[in-house]
C-alpha positions as CSV (number, residue, x, y, z in Angstrom):
1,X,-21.6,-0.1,-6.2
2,X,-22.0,2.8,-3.8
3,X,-24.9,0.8,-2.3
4,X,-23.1,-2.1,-1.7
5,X,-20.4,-0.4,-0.3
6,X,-22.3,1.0,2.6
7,X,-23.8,-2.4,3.2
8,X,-20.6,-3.9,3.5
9,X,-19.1,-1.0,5.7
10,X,-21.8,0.4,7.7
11,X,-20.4,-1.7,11.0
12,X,-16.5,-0.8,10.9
13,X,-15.5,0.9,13.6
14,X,-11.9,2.1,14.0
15,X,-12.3,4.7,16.6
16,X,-12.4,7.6,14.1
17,X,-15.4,8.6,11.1
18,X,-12.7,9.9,9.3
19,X,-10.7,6.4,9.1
20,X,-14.7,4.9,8.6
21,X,-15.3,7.7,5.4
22,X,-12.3,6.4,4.1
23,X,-12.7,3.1,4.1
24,X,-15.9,3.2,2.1
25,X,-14.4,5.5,-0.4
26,X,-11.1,3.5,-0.7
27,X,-13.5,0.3,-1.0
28,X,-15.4,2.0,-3.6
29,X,-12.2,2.3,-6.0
30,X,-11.0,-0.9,-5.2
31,X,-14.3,-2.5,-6.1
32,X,-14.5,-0.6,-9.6
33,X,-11.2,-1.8,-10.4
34,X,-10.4,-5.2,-9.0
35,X,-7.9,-6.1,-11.5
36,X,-5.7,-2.9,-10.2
37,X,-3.2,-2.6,-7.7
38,X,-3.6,0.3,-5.6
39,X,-2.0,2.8,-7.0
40,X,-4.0,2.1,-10.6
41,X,-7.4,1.9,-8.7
42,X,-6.8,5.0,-6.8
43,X,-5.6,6.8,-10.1
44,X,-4.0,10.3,-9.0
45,X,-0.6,10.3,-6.4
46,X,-2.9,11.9,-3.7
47,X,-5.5,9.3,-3.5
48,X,-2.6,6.5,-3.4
49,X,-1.2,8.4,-0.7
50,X,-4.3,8.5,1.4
51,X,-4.8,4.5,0.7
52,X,-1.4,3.6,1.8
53,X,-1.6,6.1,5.1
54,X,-4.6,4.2,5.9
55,X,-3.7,0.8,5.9
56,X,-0.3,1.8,8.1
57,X,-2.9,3.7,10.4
58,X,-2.7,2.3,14.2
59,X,-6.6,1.8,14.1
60,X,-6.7,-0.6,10.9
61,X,-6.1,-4.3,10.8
62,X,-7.1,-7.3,8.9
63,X,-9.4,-8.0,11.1
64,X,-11.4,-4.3,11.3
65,X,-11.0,-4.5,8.0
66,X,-12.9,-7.8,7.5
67,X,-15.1,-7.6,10.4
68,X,-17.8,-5.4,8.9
69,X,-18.1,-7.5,5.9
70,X,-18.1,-10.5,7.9
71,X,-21.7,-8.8,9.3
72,X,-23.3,-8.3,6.6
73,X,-22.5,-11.6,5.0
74,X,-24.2,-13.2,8.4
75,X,-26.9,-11.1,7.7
76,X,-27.3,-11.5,3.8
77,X,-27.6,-15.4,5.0
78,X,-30.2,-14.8,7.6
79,X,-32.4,-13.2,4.8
């Protein structure tokens, strides 16, 4: 999954690597555990904290949050 992952988010950008290491490792839990809200994919209080600060960040939206997967859908098809 960790592969796919960094596929998927290798082109966000939200102004920060921090906000960018966290996406892929919030993606990562979210992924294993679809059928999970967030607080049973993230599993401890801390690591639903961290989710929840990041989505109310400044830097994330939908659409930063889409955009990179958007890519490499584009460039799964090209392939």
């Amino acid at each position: 999954m960790v592969d796919w992952v960094s596929n998927e988010t290798k082109g966000a950008n939200f102004g920060d690597k921090r906000l960018e290491k966290r996406f892929g490792s919030l993606l990562n839990k979210l992924v294993a555990s679809p059928d999970k809200s967030i607080p049973g994919a993230c599993k401890t209080w801390k690591e639903t904290l961290a989710a929840y600060r990041f989505f109310n960040h400044k830097n994330i939206t939908a659409f930063g949050i889409l955009k990179s997967h958007q890519e490499a859908t584009v460039e799964r098809i090209k392939n």
